[in-house]
C-alpha positions in Angstrom: 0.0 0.0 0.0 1.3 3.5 -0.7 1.3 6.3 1.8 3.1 8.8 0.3 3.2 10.3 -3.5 6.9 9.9 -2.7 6.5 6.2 -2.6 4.8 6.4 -5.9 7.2 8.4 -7.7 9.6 6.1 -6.9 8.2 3.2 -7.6 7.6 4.4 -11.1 10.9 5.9 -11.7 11.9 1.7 -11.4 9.2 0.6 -13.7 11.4 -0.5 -16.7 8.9 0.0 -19.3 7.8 3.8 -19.2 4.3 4.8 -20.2 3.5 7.6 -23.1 2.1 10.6 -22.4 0.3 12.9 -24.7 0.7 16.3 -23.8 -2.1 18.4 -26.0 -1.7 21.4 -26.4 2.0 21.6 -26.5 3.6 25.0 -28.6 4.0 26.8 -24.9 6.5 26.6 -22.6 4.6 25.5 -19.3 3.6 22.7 -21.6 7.1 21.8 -22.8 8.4 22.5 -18.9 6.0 19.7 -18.1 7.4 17.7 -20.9 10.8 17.9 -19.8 10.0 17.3 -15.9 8.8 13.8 -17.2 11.8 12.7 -18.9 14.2 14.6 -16.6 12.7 12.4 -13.3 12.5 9.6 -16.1 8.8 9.2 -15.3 7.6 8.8 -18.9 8.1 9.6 -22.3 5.8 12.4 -23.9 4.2 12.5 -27.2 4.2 15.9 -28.4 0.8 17.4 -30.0 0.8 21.2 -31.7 1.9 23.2 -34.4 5.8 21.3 -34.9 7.7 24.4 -35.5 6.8 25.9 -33.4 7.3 23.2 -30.6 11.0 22.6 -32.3 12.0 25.8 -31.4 11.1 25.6 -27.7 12.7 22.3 -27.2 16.4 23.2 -28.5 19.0 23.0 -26.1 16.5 20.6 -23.6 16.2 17.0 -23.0 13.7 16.6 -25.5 15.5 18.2 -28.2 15.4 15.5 -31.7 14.5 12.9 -28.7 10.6 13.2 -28.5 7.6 12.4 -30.8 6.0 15.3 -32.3 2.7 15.5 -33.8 1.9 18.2 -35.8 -1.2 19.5 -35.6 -2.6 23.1 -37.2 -4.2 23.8 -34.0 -5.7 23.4 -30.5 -8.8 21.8 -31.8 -7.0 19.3 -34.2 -4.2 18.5 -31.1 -7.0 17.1 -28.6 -8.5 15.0 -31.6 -5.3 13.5 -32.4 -4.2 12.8 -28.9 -7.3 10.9 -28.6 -6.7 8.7 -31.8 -3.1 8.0 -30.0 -5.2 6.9 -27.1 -7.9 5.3 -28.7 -5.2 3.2 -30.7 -3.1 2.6 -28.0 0.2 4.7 -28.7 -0.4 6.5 -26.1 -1.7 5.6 -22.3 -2.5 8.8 -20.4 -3.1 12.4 -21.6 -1.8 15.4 -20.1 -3.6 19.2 -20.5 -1.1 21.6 -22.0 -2.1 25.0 -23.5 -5.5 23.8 -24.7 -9.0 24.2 -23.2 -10.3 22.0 -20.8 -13.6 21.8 -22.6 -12.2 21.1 -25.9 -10.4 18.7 -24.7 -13.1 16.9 -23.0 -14.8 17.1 -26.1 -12.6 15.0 -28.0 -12.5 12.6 -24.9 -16.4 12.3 -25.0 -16.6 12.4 -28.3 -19.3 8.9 -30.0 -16.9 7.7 -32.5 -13.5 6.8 -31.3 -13.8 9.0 -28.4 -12.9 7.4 -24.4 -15.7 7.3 -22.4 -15.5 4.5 -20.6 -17.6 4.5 -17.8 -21.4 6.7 -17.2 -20.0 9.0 -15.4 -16.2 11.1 -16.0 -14.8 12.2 -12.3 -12.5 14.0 -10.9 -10.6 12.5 -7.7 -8.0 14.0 -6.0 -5.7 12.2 -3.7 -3.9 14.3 -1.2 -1.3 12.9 1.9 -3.3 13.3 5.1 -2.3 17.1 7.0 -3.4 15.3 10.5 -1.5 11.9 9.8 1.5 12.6 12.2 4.0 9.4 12.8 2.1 7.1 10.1 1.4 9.0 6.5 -1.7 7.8 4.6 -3.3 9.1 1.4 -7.0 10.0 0.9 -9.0 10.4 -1.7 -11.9 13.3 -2.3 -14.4 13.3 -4.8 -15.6 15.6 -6.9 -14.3 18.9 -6.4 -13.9 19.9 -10.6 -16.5 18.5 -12.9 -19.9 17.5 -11.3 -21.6 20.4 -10.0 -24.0 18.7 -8.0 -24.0 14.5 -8.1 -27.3 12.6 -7.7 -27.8 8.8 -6.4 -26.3 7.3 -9.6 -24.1 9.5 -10.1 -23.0 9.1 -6.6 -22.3 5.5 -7.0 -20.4 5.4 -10.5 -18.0 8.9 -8.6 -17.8 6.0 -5.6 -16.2 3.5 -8.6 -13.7 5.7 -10.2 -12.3 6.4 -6.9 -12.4 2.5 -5.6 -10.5 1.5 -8.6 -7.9 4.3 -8.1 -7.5 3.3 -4.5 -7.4 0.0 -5.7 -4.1 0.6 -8.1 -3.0 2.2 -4.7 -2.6 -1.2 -2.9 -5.7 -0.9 -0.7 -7.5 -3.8 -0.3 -10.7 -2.6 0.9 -11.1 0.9 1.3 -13.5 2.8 3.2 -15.5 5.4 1.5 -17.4 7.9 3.1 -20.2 9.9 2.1 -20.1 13.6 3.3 -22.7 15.5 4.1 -23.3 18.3 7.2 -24.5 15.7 9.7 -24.6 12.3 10.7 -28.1 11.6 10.7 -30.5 10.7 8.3 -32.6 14.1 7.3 -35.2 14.3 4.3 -34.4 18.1 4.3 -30.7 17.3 3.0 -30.6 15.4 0.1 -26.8 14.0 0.1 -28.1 12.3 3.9 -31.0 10.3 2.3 -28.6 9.2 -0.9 -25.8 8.1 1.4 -27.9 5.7 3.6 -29.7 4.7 0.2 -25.7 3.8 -0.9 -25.5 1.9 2.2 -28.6 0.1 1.9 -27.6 -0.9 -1.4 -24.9 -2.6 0.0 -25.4 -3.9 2.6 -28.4 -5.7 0.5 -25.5 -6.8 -1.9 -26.3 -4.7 -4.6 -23.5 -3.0 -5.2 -21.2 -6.1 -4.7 -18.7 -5.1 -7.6 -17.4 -2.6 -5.6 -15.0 -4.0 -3.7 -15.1 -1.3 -0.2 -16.8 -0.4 2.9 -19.6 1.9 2.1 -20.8 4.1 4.5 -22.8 7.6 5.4 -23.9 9.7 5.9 -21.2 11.6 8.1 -20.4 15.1 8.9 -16.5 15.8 8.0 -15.2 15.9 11.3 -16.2 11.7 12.2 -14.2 10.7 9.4 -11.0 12.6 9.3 -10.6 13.1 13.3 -10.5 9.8 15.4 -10.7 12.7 18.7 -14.4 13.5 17.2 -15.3 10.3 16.1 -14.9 9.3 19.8 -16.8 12.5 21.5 -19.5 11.8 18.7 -19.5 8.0 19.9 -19.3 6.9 15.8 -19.0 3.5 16.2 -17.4 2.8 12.2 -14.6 1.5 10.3 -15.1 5.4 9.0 -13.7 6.6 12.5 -11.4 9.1 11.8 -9.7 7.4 9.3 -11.9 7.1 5.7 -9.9 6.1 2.8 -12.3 7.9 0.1 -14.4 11.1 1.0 -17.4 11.4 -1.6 -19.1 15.0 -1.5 -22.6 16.0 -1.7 -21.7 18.8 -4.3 -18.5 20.7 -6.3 -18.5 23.3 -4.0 -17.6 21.5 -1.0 -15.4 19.3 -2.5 -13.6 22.1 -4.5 -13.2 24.1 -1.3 -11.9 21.2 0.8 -9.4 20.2 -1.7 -8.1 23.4 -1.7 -7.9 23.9 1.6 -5.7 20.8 2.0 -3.8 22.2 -0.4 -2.9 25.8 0.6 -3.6 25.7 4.4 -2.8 22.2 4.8 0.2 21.8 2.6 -0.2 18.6 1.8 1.1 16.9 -0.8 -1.3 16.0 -3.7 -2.7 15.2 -7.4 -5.5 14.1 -9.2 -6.7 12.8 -12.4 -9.9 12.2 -14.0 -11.5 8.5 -14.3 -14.2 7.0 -16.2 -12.1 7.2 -19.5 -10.3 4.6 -20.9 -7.0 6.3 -20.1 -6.0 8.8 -17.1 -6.8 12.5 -17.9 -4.8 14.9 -16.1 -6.2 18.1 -16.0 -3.7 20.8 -14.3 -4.9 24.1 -12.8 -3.3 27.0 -13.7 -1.7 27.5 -10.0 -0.3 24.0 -9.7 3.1 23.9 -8.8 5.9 21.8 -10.4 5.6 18.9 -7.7 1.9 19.0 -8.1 2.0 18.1 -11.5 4.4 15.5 -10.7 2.2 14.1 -8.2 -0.7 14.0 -11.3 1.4 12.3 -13.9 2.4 9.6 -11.3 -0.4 9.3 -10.1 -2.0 8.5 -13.4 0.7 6.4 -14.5 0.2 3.9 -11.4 -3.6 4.3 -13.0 -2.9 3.3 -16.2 -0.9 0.1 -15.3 
């Protein structure tokens, strides 16, 4: 089981066979600066896609320089559909967001003919080193804080498989997912209460026996994260302070909690996006180089 994105980037700087990357969108330089990061750590090897002049002249004098497959593409629009053939026909097994639109690229990605759906529902999950683990790290999982404004039942369950077979890849057994909401009661007043003992139902009646975890809700933040509160609260769980998988009730939450962890808790972190049939890795504008890092290694262990 990994604890740390540490552990991860090093077991995939031993992997001897390295993955391809596409990075779309690649005629700037925080694309390229990605690109090089990859090969530099030897993570992976990217596949270039933009106009190829133009990508020539930012990679002289670099790593990458008459080392790296370029694909030549006219423009933003025709770089996302070609990096989804690469996928599609296996040349290439994650993408990586460079200077293109997040919506284009998705496009492409959802596109009916030859596109990478792979699942009903496309999810975001970001994984993040615990801020309160102290002597023994851990990672945790959070879901959805960047695509699905505001998850229903169904939706709920295929965001709760995405993330099980991330955790999965992650060496974890049998993970324990929890379902978020602002109390720990059953209430028909809040929605994301009623779906998460619905979830739980649903399991425990075994109908939901492909997904190999412990499902559980609902449960206000603190029960699940803080084994001091789970105790005052009497939460008698295998959530008790210590969830593996933290499902939200809607993007708002989930986006401000995984920022939170990020800025005020410092924690180490990256995500990807699931439900395709490769790793997406959509990075923010105000990601750092390590955060990226964490991303493409992330999605690498993925995509094994």
């Amino acid at each position: 089981m990994f604890r740390t994105f540490d552990e991860i980037i090093a077991f995939v700087k031993k992997s001897p066979k390295k993955q391809r990357v596409a990075v779309v969108g690649a005629g700037k330089e925080i694309a390229i600066e990605a690109a090089v990061d990859m090969v530099t750590e030897n993570l992976a090897d990217p596949v270039l896609f933009g106009p190829k002049e133009k990508i020539m002249h930012l990679i002289e004098g670099t790593v990458l320089e008459n080392k790296v497959e370029i694909v030549d593409c006219a423009d933003d629009e025709i770089s996302c559909a070609r990096s989804v053939d690469y996928a599609v026909d296996g040349k290439v097994q994650l993408i990586l967001k460079g200077s293109v639109e997040t919506a284009m690229l998705m496009k492409a990605i959802l596109r009916k003919e030859r596109g990478l759906k792979d699942s009903p529902v496309v999810t975001d999950i970001l994984i993040f080193e615990d801020p309160l683990a102290k002597e023994t790290k851990r990672l945790v999982g959070l879901t959805d804080g960047g695509l699905i404004p505001l998850p229903d039942l169904e939706t709920k369950i295929e965001m709760t498989r995405g993330a099980v077979k991330v955790f999965h890849k992650l060496g974890f057994e049998k993970p324990k997912v929890a379902y978020i909401s602002a109390i720990e009661k059953v209430s028909p007043k809040i929605q994301s209460t009623v779906d998460a003992a619905e979830i739980q139902k649903r399991k425990a009646e075994g109908q939901l026996e492909d997904i190999n975890a412990y499902l559980e809700g609902p449960f206000a933040i603190d029960n699940v994260i803080s084994e001091y509160a789970a105790k005052i609260k009497g939460i008698d769980s295998v959530m008790a302070g210590c969830a593996d998988i933290l499902v939200m009730p809607n993007i708002e939450s989930g986006n401000v909690l995984g920022k939170l962890v990020n800025y005020w808790g410092n924690a180490q972190n990256g995500h990807i996006i699931t439900g395709a049939k490769v790793p997406v890795l959509l990075s923010s504008r105000a990601d750092d180089a390590r955060a990226k890092i964490n991303s493409l290694v992330l999605g690498i262990l993925a995509s094994l």
